[in-house]
C-alpha positions in Angstrom: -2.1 -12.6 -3.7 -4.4 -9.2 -3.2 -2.9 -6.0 -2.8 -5.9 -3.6 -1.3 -5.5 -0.3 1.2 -8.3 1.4 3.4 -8.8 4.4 6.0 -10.7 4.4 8.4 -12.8 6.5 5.1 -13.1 3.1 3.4 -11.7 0.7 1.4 -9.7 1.3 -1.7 -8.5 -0.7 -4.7 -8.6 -3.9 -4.6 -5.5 -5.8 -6.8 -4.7 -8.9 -8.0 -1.3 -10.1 -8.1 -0.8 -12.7 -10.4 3.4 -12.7 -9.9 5.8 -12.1 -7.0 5.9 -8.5 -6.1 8.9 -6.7 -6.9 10.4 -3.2 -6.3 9.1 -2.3 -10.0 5.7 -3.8 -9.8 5.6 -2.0 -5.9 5.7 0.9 -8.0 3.2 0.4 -10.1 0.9 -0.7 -7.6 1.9 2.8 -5.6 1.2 4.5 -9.2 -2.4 2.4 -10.4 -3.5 1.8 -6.9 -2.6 4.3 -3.8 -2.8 7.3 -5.2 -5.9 6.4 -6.6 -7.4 5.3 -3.9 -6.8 8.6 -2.3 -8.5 10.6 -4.1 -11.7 8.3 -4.9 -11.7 8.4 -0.7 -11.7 11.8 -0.9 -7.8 12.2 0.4 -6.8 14.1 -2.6 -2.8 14.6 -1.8 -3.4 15.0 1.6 -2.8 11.4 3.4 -0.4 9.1 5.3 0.7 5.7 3.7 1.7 3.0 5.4 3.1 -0.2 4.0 4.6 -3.6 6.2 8.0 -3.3 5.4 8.8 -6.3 2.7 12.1 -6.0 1.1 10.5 -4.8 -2.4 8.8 -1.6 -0.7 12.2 -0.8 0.8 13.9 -1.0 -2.3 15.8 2.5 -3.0 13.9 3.4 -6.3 10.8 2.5 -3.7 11.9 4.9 -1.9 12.6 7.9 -4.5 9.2 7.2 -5.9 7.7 7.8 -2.7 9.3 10.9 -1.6 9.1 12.5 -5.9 5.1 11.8 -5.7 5.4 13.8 -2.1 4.0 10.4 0.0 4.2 10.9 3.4 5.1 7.5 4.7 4.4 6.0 8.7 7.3 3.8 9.8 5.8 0.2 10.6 8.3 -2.6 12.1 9.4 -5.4 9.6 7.6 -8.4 9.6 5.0 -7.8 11.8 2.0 -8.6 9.9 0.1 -9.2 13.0 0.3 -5.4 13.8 -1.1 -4.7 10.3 -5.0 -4.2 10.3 -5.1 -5.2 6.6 -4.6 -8.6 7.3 -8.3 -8.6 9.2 -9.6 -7.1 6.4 -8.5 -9.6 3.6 -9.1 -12.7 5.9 -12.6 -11.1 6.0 -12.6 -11.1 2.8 -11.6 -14.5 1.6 -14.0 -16.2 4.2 
């Protein structure tokens, strides 16, 4: 599986995930990945994340992560993965 994130600025990391995502490796992701991307966009601390609602970035200690590292979040409905313009992306990707 590939974790990645982009703005309408650009793409950001791209990630390999080699296991199934948890709540703890969600975090890590958040940590080595989003707000990383951020900034190399040109963000800095000033942006909007938006994930698709999978149990693991629900998770409570998800949760407190997000709101101690100040990420403002968009609500996005569960499952919905057609809604998610990130799929388009990695499908264009892959091909």
């Amino acid at each position: 599986m590939m974790w990645g994130c982009m703005s309408y600025r650009g793409t950001g990391i791209l990630k390999k995930v080699t296991q199934r995502l948890n709540k703890l490796g969600y975090i890590d992701i958040l940590a080595d990945c989003v707000i990383p991307s951020a900034h190399l966009l040109g963000y800095g601390d000033d942006y909007w994340y938006q994930d698709d609602g999978a149990p693991c970035h629900r998770a409570n200690i998800v949760t407190q992560w997000k709101q101690e590292h100040n990420m403002e979040c968009l609500n996005w409905p569960p499952q919905s993965p057609d809604l998610n313009p990130i799929e388009n992306l990695l499908f264009t990707l892959h091909v």
